[in-house]
N, C-alpha and C positions, 0 to 999 in steps of 0.2 A: 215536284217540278219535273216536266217531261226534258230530256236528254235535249241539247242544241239543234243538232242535225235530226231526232225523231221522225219527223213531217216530211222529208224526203221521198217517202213511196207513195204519197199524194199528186204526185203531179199528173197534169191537168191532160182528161183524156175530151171536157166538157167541150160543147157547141158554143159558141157565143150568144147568148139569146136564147136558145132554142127551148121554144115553150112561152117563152117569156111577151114574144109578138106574134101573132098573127099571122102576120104577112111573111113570115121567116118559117114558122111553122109550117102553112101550106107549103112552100116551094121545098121542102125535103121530100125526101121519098117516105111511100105510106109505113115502109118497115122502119121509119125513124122514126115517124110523128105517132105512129100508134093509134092507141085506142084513149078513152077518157077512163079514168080509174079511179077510185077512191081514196085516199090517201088522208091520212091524220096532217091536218093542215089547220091556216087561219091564226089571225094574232091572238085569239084564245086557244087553238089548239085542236078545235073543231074540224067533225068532218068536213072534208070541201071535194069537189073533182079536183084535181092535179092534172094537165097531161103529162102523157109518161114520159114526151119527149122534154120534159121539166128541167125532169131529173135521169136522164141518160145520158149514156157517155156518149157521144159525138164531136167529132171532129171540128175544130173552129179554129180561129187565130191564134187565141191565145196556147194553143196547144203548139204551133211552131214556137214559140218561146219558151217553152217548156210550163209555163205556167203554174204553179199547183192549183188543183181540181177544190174547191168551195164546199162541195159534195162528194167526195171522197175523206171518210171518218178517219181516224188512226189506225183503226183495226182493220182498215182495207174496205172495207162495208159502202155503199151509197145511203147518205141522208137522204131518205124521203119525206121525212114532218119536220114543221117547225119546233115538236116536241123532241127529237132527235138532233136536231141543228142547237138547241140549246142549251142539250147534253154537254155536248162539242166544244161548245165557244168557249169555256173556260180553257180548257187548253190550248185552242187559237190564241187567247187572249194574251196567255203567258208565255207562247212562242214569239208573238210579238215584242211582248217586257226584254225576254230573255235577250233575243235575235237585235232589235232593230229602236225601242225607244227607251230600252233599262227599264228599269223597277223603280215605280213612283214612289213620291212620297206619302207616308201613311198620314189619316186624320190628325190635325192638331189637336191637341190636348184640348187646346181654350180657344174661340175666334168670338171676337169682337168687333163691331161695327157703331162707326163714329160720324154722325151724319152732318151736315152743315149744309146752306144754299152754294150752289154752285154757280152763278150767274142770274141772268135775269130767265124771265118766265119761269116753264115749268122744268128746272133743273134741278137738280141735286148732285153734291159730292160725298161720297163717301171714304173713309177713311176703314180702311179692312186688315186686322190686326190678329196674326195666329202666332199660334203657343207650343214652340216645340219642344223639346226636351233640350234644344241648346241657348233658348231665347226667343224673342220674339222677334218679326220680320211686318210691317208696313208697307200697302198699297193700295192706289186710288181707283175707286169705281167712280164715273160719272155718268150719269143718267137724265136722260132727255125723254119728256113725256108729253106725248098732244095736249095743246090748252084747255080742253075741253073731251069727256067723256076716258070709258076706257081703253086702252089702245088696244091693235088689234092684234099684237104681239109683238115682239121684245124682238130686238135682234143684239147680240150680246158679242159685240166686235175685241178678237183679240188684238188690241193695241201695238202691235211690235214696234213701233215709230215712235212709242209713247209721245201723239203728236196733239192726242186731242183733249183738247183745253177746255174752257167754260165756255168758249162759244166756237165750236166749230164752223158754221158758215153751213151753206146750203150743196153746197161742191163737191166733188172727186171722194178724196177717200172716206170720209166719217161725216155723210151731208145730213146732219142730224134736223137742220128746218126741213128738209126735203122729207127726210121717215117721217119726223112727226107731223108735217103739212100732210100726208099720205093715212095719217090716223094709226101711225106705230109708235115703237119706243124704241131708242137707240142706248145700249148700255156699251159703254166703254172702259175695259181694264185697260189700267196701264201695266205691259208685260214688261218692260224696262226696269218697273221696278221690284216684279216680282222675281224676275233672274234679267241682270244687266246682259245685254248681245255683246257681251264681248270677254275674249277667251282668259284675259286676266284677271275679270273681278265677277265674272258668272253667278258666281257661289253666293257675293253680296246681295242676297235676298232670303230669298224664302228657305232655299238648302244648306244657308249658315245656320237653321234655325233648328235642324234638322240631323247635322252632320259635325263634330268638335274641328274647330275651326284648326286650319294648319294641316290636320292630316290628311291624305290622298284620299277622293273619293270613293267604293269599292267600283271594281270595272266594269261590272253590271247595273251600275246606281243610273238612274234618269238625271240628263244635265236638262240644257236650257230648254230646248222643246217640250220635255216633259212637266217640267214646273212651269213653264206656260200652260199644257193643258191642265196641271192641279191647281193654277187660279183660275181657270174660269171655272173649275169643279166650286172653288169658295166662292169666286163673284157670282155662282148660283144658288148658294146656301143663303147669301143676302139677300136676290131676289125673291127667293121662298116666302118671303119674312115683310116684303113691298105691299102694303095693303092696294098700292097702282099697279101695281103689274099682274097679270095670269102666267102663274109658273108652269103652267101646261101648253103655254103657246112663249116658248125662248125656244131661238136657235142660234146656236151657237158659232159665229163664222168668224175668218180669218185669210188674209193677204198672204201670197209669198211663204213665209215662214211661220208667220202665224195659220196659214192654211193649213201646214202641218201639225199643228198645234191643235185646231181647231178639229179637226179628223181624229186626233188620239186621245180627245177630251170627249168625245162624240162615241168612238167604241168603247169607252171605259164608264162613262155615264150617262145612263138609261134616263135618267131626268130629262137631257134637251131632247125633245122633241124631231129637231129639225137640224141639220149638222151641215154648213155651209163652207165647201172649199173653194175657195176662190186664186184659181192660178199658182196652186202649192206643189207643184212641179214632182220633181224628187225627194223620195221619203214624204210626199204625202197623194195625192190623187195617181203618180204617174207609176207604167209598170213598172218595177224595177228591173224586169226582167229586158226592157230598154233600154242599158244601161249605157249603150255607145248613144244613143239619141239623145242632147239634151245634157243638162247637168248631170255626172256620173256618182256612182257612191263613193267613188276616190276622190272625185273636186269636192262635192261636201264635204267631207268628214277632212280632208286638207287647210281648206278655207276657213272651215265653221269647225275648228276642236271640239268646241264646246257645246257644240248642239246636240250630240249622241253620244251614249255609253263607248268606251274601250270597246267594249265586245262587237257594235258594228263594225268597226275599221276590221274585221277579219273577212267581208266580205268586197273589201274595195278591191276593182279589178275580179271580182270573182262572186258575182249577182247573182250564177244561177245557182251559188251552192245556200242561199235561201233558204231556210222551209218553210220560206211564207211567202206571199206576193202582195201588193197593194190593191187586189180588186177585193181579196178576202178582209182587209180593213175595211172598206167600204162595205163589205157583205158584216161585220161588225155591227154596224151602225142598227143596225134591220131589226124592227119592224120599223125604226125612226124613218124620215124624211133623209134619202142623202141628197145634197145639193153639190156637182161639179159643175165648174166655171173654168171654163180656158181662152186664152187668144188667141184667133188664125197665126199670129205672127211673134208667140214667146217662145220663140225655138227653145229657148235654153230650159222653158219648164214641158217640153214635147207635148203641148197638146192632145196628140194622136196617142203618145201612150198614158194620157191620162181618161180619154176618150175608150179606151180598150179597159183599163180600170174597170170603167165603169159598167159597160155590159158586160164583164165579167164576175159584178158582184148581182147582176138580176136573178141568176138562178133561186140564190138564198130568199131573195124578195118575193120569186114566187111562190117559194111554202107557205109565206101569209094571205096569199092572193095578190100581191105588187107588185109584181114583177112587169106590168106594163111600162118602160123606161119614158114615153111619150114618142119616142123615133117612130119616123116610120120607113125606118130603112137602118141598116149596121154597116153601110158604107160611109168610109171616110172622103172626106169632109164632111160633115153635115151642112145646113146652111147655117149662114154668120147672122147675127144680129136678130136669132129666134129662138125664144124660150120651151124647152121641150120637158112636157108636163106629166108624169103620172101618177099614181096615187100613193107610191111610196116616195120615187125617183124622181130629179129634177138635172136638167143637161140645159147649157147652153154655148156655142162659141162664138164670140166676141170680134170684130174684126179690131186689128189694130196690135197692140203691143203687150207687154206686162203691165200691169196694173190694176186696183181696182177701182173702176171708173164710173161715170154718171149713166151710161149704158147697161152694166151690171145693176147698179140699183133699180135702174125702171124696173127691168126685170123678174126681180128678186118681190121689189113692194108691189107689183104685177102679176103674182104670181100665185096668189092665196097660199101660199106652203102651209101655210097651218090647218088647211082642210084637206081631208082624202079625195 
């Protein structure tokens, strides 16, 4: 395991974009944007052009915030393949564990799946049962599938509300007649009962199962977000196994708190395809390096004890001493589908630094050739109420408040994310 602070002489010298559009590229000077070069790239590894302004150090927003650089290795080196980016990511991976979401929980011994109808039509509930060396732990998968044919991919919503029942309704947050009327499939974990949201009986789930009840966690251990993203890892292991669903087209998304779940389930398993954040503020889409904008890492980790390891609260009130940032989770996700989702008006999850996120993880995207975000501009605001498409990357912002809304799903089932 690399040292806490290691990643510190990574910070960010990157352009926003640069390379990544077009229309960004033209307007630099020629000694930025360069020439076309050959570069070991592609989601196989293949040669591709790269431009060089890709992968160069140029000046951009996220560099006023100190940001760290996506393309800056440990050794001090520039990544220029996705064969070199992938070198990397293990240690990314684990700065993240380390730094910001603890150390997950390892495979269960034994997992079991217990199926019954779940309502009328084409429902099913699942009962999903792991085996850990302290006992076993119990939680519901519920599954919604078009009446007819196969769907055209899964969206696998993490529950934090544990709100959705056997029949959800057509509406606002889990409008499962609405996916399935649109020829998808709605799979819903309930996260409630995989770690309760609340700082007294957290543990009563899946980390009792895991952990000899009574003793202190270790300070580095993954509390509730984290075992939120290790069930939707199991509520994927059942879908594998769904002769109705294609496991090659679930994406995995999440509200609020579950967006952050939904983001750390997403860099950690190469399975979902398509990794949807919807309005996950701080500690998930938004830069940390924002940290007076919006929810801070001191009000989380205040409010919510139980959401983050001990080891984050060393950086409340003191965000830039990081060596990570939230655009490199989102460069995580890659070659997957990343999906951010914000609201003109959720101050509290700062859209704008969730927005900056997000062009801050294109670089990564473009050693596979992805790097196209669908913008066509890296000015803030974008426009409201339009879904902005590319072949890895998906952006939209939303007028109105927190939430996720019937706006959002047009979107989303508008969207084909399962195709490049």
């Amino acid at each position: 395991m690399m040292p806490a602070y290691g990643r510190r002489r990574r910070v960010s010298s990157i352009g926003v974009l640069v390379g990544a559009l077009a229309v960004v590229a033209a307007a630099l000077p020629a000694e930025t944007t360069g020439s076309m070069v050959t570069r070991t790239a592609g989601i196989n590894g293949e040669s591709r052009p790269v431009s060089a302004a890709a992968v160069a150090r140029v000046a951009g927003p996220l560099d006023d915030l100190g940001a760290p650089d996506p393309l800056m290795s440990d050794s001090g080196e520039r990544i220029t393949s996705a064969r070199a980016w992938e070198q990397q990511r293990p240690e990314l991976l684990a700065a993240f564990e380390e730094n910001v979401y603890g150390t997950s929980l390892p495979a269960p011994t034994k997992t079991t799946f217990s199926e019954a109808g779940g309502g009328g039509g084409s429902a099913k509930k699942i009962t999903i049962t792991v085996t850990g060396p302290e006992g076993d732990a119990s939680f519901t998968l519920r599954l919604f599938t078009p009446s007819s044919g196969t769907p055209k991919g899964t969206f696998l919503l993490i529950d934090h509300r544990g709100s959705v029942g056997d029949d959800p309704g057509s509406g606002g947050y889990a409008p499962a007649a609405t996916i399935t009327g649109a020829g998808y499939a709605l799979a819903a974990v309930n996260a409630e009962e995989i770690a309760p949201d609340d700082a007294s009986s957290y543990r009563n789930g899946v980390i009792d199962a895991f952990y000899p009840a009574g003793q202190d966690l270790p300070a580095d251990a993954g509390r509730t977000i984290s075992a939120w993203a290790w069930g939707a890892s199991r509520a994927m292991d059942y879908l594998q196994t769904d002769p109705d669903i294609d496991p090659s087209k679930v994406a995995v998304i999440g509200h609020s708190r579950g967006g952050k779940a939904a983001l750390w389930a997403g860099a950690q398993d190469p399975r979902f395809p398509v990794v949807i954040s919807n309005n996950s503020g701080s500690t998930g889409a938004k830069l940390a390096r924002r940290d007076s904008a919006g929810e801070s890492i001191s009000a989380i980790n205040s409010q919510f004890p139980h959401w983050f390891p001990e080891t984050y609260k060393r950086y409340d009130s003191n965000a830039d001493a990081l060596p990570v940032d939230q655009n490199e989770l989102l460069a995580l996700i890659a070659p997957g589908r990343v999906v951010v989702a914000s609201a003109a008006e959720d101050g509290n999850a700062d859209p704008q630094g969730e927005f900056l996120s997000y062009l801050g993880a294109a670089p990564v995207y473009e050693l596979y050739g992805l790097g196209d975000t669908g913008l066509s501009s890296t000015s803030w605001p974008p426009a409201t109420g339009e879904g902005f498409r590319g072949p890895g990357m998906s952006y939209h912002l939303r007028s109105g408040g927190h939430g996720l809304e019937d706006a959002d799903w047009d979107i989303y089932l508008g969207s084909d994310l399962f195709t490049r």
